[in-house]
C-alpha positions as CSV (number, residue, x, y, z in Angstrom):
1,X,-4.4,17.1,-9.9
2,X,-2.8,19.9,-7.9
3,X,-2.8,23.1,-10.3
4,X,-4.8,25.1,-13.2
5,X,-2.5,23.6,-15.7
6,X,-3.5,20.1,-14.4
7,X,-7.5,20.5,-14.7
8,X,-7.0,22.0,-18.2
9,X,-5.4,19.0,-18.9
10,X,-8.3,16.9,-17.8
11,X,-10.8,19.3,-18.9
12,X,-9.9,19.0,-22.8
13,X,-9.6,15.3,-22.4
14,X,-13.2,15.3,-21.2
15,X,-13.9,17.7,-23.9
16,X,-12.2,15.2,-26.6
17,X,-14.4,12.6,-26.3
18,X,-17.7,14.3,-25.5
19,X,-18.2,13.7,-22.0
20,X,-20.0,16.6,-19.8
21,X,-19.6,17.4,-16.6
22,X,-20.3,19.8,-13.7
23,X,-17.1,20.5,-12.1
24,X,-13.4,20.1,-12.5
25,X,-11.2,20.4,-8.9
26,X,-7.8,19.1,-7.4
27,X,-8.2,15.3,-8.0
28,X,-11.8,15.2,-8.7
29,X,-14.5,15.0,-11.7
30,X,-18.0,15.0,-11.6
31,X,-19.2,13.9,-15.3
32,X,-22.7,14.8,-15.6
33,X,-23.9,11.1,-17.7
34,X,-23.2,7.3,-17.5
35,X,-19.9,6.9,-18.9
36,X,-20.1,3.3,-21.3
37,X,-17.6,1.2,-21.0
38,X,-15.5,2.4,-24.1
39,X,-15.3,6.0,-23.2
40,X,-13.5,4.9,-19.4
41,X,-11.5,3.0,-21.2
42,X,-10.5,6.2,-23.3
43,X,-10.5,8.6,-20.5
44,X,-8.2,6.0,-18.3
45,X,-5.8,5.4,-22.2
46,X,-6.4,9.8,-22.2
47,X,-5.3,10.5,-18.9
48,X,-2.6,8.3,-18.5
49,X,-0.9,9.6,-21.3
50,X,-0.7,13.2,-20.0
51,X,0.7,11.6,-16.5
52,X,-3.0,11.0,-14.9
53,X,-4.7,8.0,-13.2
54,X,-8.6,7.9,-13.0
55,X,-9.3,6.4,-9.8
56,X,-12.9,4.6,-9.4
57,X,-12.2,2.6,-6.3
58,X,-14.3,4.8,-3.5
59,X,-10.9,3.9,-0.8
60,X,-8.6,5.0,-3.4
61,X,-10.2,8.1,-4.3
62,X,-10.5,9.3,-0.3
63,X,-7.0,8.8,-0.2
64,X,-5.9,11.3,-3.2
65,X,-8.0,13.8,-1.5
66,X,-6.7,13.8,1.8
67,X,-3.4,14.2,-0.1
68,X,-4.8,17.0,-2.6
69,X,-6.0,18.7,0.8
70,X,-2.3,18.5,2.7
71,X,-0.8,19.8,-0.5
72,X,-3.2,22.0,-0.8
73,X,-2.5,23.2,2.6
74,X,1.2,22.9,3.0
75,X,2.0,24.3,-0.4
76,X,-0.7,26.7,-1.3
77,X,-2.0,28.3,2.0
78,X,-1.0,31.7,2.7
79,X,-2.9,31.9,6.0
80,X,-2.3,29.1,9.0
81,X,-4.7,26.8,9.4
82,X,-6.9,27.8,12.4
83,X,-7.9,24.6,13.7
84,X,-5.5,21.0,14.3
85,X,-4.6,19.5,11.3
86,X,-6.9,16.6,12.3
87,X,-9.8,19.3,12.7
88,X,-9.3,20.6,9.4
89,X,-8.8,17.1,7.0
90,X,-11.9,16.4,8.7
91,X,-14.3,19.2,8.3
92,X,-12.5,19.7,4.6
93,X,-13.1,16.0,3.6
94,X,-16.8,15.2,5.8
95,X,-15.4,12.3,7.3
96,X,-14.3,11.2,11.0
97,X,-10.5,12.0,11.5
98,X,-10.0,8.0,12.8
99,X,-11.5,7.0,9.8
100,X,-9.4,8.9,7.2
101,X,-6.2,8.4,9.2
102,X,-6.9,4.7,9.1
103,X,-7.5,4.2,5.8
104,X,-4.5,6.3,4.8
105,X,-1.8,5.0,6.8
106,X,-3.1,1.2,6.0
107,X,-2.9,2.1,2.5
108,X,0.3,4.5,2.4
109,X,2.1,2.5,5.2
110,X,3.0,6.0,6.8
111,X,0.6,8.0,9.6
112,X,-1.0,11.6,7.9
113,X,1.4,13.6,10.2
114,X,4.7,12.2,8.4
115,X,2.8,13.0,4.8
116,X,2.7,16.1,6.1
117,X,6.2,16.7,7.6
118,X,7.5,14.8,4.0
119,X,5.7,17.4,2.4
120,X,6.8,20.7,4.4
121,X,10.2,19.3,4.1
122,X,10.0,19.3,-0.1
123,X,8.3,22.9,0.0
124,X,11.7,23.8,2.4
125,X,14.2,22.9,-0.1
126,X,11.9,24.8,-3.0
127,X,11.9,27.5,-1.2
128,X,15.7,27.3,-0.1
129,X,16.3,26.6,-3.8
130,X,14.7,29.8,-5.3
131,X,17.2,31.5,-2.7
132,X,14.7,34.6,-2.0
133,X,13.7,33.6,1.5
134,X,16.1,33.3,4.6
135,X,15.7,30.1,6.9
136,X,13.5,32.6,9.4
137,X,11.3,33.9,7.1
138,X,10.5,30.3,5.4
139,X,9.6,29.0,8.8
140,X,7.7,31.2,9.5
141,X,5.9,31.0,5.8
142,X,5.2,27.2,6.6
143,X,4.1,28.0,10.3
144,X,6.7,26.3,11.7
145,X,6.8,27.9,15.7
146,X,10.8,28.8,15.1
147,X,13.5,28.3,12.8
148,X,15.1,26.0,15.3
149,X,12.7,23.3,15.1
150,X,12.3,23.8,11.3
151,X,16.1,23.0,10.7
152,X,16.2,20.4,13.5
153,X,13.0,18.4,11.4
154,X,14.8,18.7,7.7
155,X,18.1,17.2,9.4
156,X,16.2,14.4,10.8
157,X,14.5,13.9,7.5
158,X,16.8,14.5,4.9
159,X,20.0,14.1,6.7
160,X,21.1,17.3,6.3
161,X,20.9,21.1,8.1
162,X,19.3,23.4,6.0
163,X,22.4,25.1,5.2
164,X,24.2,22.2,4.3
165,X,21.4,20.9,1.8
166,X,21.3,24.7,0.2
167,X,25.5,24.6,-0.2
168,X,25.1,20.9,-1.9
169,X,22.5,22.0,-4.1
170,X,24.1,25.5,-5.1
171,X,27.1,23.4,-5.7
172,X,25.5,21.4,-7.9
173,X,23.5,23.8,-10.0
174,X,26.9,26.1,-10.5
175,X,28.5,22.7,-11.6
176,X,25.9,22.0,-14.2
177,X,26.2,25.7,-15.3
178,X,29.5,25.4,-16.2
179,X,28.8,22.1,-18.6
């Protein structure tokens, strides 16, 4: 789950079928009782429908939050993080940083860092997209220490310079206008 529309989602499923709970956050439940059998199988049947997965497996669910956190962090921080990246997955999660970076690059087959640069990378070509920002001011939105180094990791990543990738998709969006 990574926004409000998400957890009201999960919170009227819950409501549906009568379970209670505590707290609803980005990928995470805590429901109050013992859940029988029948009613997992109706949240899992529940949330799938809407797009969800309910994750029981105690490996699984670490993963989804590191990943909640690095959205969290990448797409919704307004404020730089004030600590490493390692630092703050750790004190955020309450596990060792080896531990979690393990277990998610065994599982993900890619190290925590390239999540992360994957992720920057999408929020670059939103933010190029909505055309309000100029390539300065988005690096300097997603702390990146220059423009320079911002355009050289999206051409490395997606192929493309910044400006390229904005021309293509302009293109494309005027071409679909005039359908």
């Amino acid at each position: 789950m990574v926004s409000i529309s998400c957890k009201t989602v999960v919170k009227a499923e819950l409501e549906k079928l009568g379970l209670r709970y505590s707290f609803i956050d980005l990928g995470e439940v805590n429901i109050i009782n013992n859940i029988s059998g029948k009613n997992c199988q109706a949240l899992k049947n529940a949330l799938c429908k809407s797009g969800f997965e309910l994750i029981d497996n105690k490996k699984a669910i670490i993963i989804e939050k590191i990943k909640n956190a690095i959205v969290e962090m990448v797409h919704y921080n307004e404020l730089p993080v004030k600590t490493k990246t390692s630092c703050y997955l750790s004190e955020k999660l309450k596990y060792d940083y080896t531990y979690i970076s393990n277990l998610f690059s065994e599982a993900k087959g890619i190290t925590i860092e390239q999540y992360i640069i994957a992720n920057k990378i999408e929020r670059v070509k939103e933010l190029l997209l909505y055309n309000e920002l100029t390539l300065k001011e988005i690096s300097l939105k997603l702390f990146y220490c220059n423009e320079a180094y911002l355009s050289s990791q999206f051409k490395k990543v997606t192929g493309f310079t910044p400006s390229i990738f904005k021309k293509m998709k302009l293109k494309n969006l005027i071409a679909l206008e005039n359908l």
